[in-house]
Structures are given as C-alpha cells and as structure tokens.
C-alpha positions in Angstrom: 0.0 0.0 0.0 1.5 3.4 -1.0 0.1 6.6 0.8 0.1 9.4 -1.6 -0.9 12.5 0.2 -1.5 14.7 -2.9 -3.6 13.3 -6.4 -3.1 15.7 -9.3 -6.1 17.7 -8.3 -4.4 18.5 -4.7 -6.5 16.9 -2.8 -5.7 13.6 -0.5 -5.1 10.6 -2.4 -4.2 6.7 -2.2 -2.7 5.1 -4.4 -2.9 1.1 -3.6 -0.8 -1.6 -5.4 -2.9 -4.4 -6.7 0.3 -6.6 -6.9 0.3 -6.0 -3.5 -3.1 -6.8 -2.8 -2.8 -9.8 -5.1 0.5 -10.7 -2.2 -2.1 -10.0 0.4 -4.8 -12.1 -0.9 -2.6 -14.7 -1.5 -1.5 -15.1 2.3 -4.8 -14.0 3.6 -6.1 -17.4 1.7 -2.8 -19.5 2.4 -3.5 -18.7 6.1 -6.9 -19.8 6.3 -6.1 -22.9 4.7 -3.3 -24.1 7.0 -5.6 -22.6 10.1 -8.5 -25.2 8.7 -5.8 -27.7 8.5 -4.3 -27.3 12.1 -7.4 -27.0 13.9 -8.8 -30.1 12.2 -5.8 -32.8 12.8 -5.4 -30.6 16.3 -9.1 -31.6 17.0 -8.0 -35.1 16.3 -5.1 -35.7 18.3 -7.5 -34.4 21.3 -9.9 -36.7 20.7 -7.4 -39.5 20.2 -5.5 -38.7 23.3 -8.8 -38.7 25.4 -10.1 -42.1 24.0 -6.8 -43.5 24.8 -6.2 -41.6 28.0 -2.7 -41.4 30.0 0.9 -42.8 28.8 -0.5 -44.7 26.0 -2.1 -41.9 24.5 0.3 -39.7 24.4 2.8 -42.5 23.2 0.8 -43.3 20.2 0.1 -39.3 19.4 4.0 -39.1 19.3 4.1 -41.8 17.0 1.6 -40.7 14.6 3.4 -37.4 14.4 6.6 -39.0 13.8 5.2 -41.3 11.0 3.9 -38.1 9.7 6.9 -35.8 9.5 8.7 -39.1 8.0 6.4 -39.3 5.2 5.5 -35.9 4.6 8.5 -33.6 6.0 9.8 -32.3 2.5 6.3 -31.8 1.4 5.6 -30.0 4.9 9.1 -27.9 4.9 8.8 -26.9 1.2 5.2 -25.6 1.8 6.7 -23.9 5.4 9.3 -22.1 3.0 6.6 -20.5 0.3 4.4 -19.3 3.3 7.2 -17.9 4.8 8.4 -16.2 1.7 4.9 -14.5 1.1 4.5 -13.7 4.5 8.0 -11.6 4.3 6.9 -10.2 1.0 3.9 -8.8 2.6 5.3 -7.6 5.6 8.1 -5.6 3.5 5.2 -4.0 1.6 3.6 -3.1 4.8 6.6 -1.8 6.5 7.1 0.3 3.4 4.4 1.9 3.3 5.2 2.8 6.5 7.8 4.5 5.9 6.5 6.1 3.0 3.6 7.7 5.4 6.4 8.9 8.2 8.5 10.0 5.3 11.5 7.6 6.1 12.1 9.9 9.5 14.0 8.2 11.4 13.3 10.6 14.3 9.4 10.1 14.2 10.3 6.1 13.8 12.5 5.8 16.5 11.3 8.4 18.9 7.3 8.4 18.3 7.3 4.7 17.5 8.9 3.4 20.4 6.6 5.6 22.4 4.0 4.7 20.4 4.7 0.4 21.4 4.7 1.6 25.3 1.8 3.9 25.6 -1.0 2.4 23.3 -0.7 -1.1 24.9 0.3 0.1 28.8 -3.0 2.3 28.6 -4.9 -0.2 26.7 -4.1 -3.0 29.1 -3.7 -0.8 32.3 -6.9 1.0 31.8 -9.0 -2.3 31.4 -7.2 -3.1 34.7 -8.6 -0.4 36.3 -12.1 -0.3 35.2 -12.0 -3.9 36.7 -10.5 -3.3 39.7 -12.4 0.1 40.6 -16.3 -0.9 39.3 -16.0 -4.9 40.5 -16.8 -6.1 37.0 -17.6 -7.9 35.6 -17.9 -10.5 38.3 -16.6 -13.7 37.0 -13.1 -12.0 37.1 -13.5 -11.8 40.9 -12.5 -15.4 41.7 -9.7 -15.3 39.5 -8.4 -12.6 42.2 -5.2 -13.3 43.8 -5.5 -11.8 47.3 -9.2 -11.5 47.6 -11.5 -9.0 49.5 -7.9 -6.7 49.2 -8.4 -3.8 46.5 -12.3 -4.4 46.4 -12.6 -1.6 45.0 -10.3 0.6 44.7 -9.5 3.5 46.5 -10.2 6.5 44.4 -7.6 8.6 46.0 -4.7 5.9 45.9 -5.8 5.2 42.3 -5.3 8.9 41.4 -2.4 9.4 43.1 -0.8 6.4 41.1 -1.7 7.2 37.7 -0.4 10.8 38.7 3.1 9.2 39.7 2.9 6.8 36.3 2.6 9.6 34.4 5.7 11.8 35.7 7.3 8.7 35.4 6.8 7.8 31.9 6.6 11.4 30.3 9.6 12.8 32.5 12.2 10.5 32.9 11.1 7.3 30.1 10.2 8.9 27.3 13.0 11.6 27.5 15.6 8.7 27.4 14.2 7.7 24.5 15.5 11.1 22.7 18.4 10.8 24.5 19.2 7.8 22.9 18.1 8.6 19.5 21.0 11.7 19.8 23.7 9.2 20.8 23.0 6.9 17.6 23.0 9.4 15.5 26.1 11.1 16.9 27.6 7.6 16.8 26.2 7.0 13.7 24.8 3.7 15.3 21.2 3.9 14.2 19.5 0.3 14.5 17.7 -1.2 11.0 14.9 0.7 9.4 14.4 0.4 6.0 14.4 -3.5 5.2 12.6 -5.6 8.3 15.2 -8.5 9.7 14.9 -11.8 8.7 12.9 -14.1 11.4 16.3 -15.9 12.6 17.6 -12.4 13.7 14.3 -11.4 15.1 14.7 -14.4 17.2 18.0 -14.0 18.5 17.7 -10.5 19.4 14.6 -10.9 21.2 16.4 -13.6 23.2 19.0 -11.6 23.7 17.0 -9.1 25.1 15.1 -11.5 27.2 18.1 -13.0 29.3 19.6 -9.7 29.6 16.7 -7.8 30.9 15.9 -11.2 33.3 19.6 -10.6 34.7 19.9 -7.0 34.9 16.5 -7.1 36.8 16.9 -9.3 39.5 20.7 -7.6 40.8 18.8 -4.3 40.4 15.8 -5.4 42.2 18.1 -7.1 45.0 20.4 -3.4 45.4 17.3 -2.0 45.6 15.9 -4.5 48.8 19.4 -3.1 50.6 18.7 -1.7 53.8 20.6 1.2 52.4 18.5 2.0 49.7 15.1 0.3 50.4 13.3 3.1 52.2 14.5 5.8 49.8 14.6 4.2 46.4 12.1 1.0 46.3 9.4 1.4 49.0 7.2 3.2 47.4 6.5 0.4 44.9 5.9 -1.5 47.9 3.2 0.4 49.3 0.8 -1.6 46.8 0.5 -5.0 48.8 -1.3 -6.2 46.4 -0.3 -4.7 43.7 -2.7 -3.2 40.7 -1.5 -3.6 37.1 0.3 0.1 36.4 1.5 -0.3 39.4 4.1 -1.4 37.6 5.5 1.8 37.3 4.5 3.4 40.8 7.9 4.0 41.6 10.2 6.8 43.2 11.9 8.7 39.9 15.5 6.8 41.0 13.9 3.6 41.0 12.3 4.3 37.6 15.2 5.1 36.1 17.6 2.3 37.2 15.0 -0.2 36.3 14.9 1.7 32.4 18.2 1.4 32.3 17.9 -2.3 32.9 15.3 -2.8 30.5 17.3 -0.3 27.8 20.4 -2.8 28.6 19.6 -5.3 26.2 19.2 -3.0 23.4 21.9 -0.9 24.0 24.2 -3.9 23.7 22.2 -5.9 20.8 21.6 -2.3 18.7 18.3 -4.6 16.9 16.4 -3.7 13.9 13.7 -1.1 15.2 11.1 -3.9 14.7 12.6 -5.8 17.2 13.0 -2.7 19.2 8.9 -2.2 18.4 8.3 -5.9 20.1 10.7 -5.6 22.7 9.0 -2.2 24.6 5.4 -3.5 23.9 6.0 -6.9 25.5 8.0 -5.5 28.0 5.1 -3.5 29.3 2.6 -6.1 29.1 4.2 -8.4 31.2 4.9 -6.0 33.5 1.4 -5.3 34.0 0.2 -9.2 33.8 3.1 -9.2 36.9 1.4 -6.7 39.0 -2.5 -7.0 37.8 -3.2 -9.7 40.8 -5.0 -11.6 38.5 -4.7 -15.4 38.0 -6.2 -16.1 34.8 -5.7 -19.8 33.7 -5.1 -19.3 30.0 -1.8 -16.6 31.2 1.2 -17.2 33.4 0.5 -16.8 36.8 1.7 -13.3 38.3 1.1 -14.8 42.0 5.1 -14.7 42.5 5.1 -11.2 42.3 2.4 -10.9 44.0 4.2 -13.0 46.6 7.4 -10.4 46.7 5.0 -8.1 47.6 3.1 -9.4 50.6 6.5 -10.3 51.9 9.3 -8.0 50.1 12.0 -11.2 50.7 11.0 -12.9 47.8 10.6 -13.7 43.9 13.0 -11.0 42.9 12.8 -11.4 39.2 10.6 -11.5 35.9 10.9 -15.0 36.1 11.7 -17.3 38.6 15.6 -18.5 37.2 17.6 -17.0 39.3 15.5 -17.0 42.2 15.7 -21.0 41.9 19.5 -20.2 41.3 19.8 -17.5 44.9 17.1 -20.1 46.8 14.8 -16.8 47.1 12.0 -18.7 45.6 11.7 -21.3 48.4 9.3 -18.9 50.3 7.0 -18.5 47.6 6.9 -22.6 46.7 6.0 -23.3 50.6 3.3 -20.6 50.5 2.3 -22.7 47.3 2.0 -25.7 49.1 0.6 -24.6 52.1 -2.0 -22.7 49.6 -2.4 -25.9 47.9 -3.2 -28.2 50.6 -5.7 -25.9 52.7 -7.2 -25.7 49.4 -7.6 -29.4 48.9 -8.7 -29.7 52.5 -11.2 -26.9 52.0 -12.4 -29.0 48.8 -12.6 -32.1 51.1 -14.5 -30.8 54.2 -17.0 -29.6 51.2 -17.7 -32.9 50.3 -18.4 -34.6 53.2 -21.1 -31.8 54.5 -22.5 -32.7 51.0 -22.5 -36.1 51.3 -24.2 -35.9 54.9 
C-alpha cells in the first residue's frame, strides 16, 4: 500500500498496489487454509488422546506425528518455505508503506514509534485493569483474584495518586531517554535497521538476547534496591501496593524508575536490533509488567502470584521469572506458600464434600 498525500487535483489521495493486494490475498487465503488444516488434525489428536487416556495416549500421538513428519516432512518444509516467503513479501510491503507515510524519519520512527509500542498497549491493558479493579466487573473476574477481599474496590484517591506518579514517570524520565538515545545513535552513527525488516532468525536471537539480559539485569537491580541502604529511599514506594494493581508497575520513586529503564534499555543498547525488534521488545516488555502486578490469575496466562508473593513479603521472587530466584534459593518462600495454599485448598475442597455427602 502506498500513501500518496497529494492526487493531481491537490486533494488527499491513495494510491494502492494491486500486486500487493494480489500478495495480500494470496497469504490471507494461504492462512486460512493451514488454520482449517491445524485445527482439524489438532481436534483429532485431542480426541485421540482422550479415547486413549494417560501414557498410552500420548505414546501413540507421538508416534503418529513421527510417522507423519517421515512421510510428509519435505512436502511440509517446502510448503513452510513458500508461506514464509509470502508472509516476508507482505510484511516488506507493509513496513514500506510505513515509511513512505512517516516519510522515512528516522526521528518520528525511533522516537514516536517506540513511544507509540509503550503507551498504546500500557494504557490499553492498564486502563482495562482499572475499570475492573475500581467498578467490580464484571464479576466472574473476581475469583480469578489473587488476594481476595484486598483492593475491592479501589480506593479513588490511591488510584489517582498512582496514575499521577505513572505519568511523571513515563513522560519525564522514560520517554525523555528515548530522545536521549536517538541523539547518541546518531552522533555515533549507530542507528538500529529501518528500511528492510530483519529476517525471522535475527528477530529471534535479538529478542532472546534481550530476554536473558533484561531477566539478569533485573533481578541484581531489584536485590540493590531490597538493601537496607537503599530500600526506604529508592524502592518502598513500589511496595506500598500489597497487592499490587496492574500500572502499578510503574509506581515508583523517579530513581527507581530510572535504574530499572536502564535495565530494560540494557539489552538494546548492547544488541543495537532492527527497530522492529526494538517495536516488540517495549510492547512486550510492558505487558508483562502489567500481567506481573495485575493480581490476577487467569488460567489461560502465566500466573503473576510470585510477584504478587514479593509483595506481601518484600523477601522474595525477585525477578521476571523465577531463574535466578531457583538459582539465589529466594523462591523457596514462595513454593512453601504454594504448598501450604495448595493443601488448605484441597482440604477446604474435602471438608465440602463430606457436608455434601451428609
């Protein structure tokens, strides 16, 4: 798609490729087709292991896959290839057109767009968050609630007073990095990939770059931060959320805020990734951020409730994931609060069946 902004009368045009529409239609239909396909023989391993049932189910599914990738694998790879190569061919287009509508300014791309990937979904998300927590609603997301009765509702005032603090954060120390780093790049003539996206293998390193780096730099900085040094001055604000509300996240003192943006900005500092990457990295970033602190335990997400754990007790579940935490041994709090959660549960659950069955 090409964005012309003036037709030969002056006013607003778009001009629109019908190769790449053709491109479009092309994976559109290629999509839908492998989507049928999946969800048909994924239907029919389900049923298959549920007729079977336990080891021998799953034995015989692996089999049958096996059998499957013998017989058909060049087939299977060769038709993985052409999808692929459309899917690139249409993405270029896209990410052209792009360009063509920012003008190829690398400023407004790296600036705006990275701003762009942290605000829209941090807002999005967060907001929801809020509307849930504050009104109680809807109600079925109430027993998905990680320390019930806490935060139900809101208080007005303590909401407020976050978003305020999220806001000085993000617009007066965040964001203003962002330009800050845009002016080293291009004083050091280190600006990341624009103009042709990367190809999927080096999407997948640098994101997993980014990941372990981030995961690292997180934990030491959130352990400094529990000093008794630095705790009451740099990190206890965060902590006045006990149970912690999704932007919470980024309810922080403005030294906190920045040492754990410098964290996050470690990874790309040292990987310098396509700006793509760089799009993914902040949006994901932020979302699980805010699945970490939401207090919600929604069975088709990873469960936040270690997080939630560090805050109840503040000795605890240090980082994004648990890793290092298994590696340090400060996760063995949090996995006897799971037992312990786990067995008055299943006593609760028994005591309910015998006044049933009386």
């Amino acid at each position: 798609m090409k964005w012309d902004w003036r037709n030969g009368t002056g006013e607003m045009g778009l001009k629109i490729s019908t190769s790449r529409i053709a491109a479009a239609a092309e994976v559109t239909t290629s999509f839908w087709e492998v989507q049928t396909v999946y969800w048909n023989f994924s239907s029919f391993i389900m049923k298959l292991m549920r007729q079977c049932g336990g080891w021998l189910g799953q034995l015989l599914v692996a089999c049958i896959l096996f059998f499957i990738i013998v017989v058909n694998g060049q087939t299977f790879v060769t038709r993985l290839l052409q999808a692929r190569t459309l899917v690139g061919m249409a993405l270029n287009s896209y990410w052209k057109s792009i360009l063509n509508f920012f003008g190829n300014n690398d400023y407004y791309l790296y600036v705006w767009g990275c701003i762009l990937c942290i605000q829209v979904p941090f807002w999005s998300v967060g907001g929801m968050f809020m509307f849930m927590d504050y009104f109680n609603w809807p109600k079925w997301t109430r027993k998905y609630k990680i320390q019930p009765g806490i935060n139900e509702p809101i208080d007005l005032n303590k909401l407020i007073e976050t978003v305020k603090v999220v806001l000085i954060n993000q617009w007066a120390i965040a964001n203003p990095l962002l330009l800050v780093s845009y002016l080293l790049k291009k004083m050091t003539n280190t600006m990341p990939g624009i103009y042709e996206l990367p190809t999927l293998e080096r999407f997948l390193i640098e994101m997993t770059v980014l990941f372990i780096v981030d995961e690292i730099a997180l934990y030491y900085v959130h352990r400094i931060m529990h000093h008794p040094k630095l705790y009451a001055r740099v990190h206890k604000k965060h902590h006045e959320w006990h149970a912690p509300i999704a932007i919470s996240v980024v309810y922080t003192t403005k030294i906190e805020n920045l040492m754990i943006t410098a964290g996050t900005a470690l990874g790309p500092f040292l990987m310098n990734p396509h700006l793509i990457t760089l799009y993914v990295w902040y949006t994901l970033v932020h979302l699980r951020g805010l699945k970490n602190h939401c207090g919600y335990h929604f069975p088709w997400l990873p469960t936040p409730e270690d997080h939630d754990y560090h805050h109840m007790m503040s000795n605890a579940c240090f980082g994004r994931t648990l890793a290092l935490d298994w590696l340090h041994g400060t996760d063995k709090g949090y996995h006897a609060y799971r037992a312990r959660k786990k067995a008055l549960h299943e006593q609760n659950s028994a005591e309910l069946v015998n006044n049933k069955s009386e």
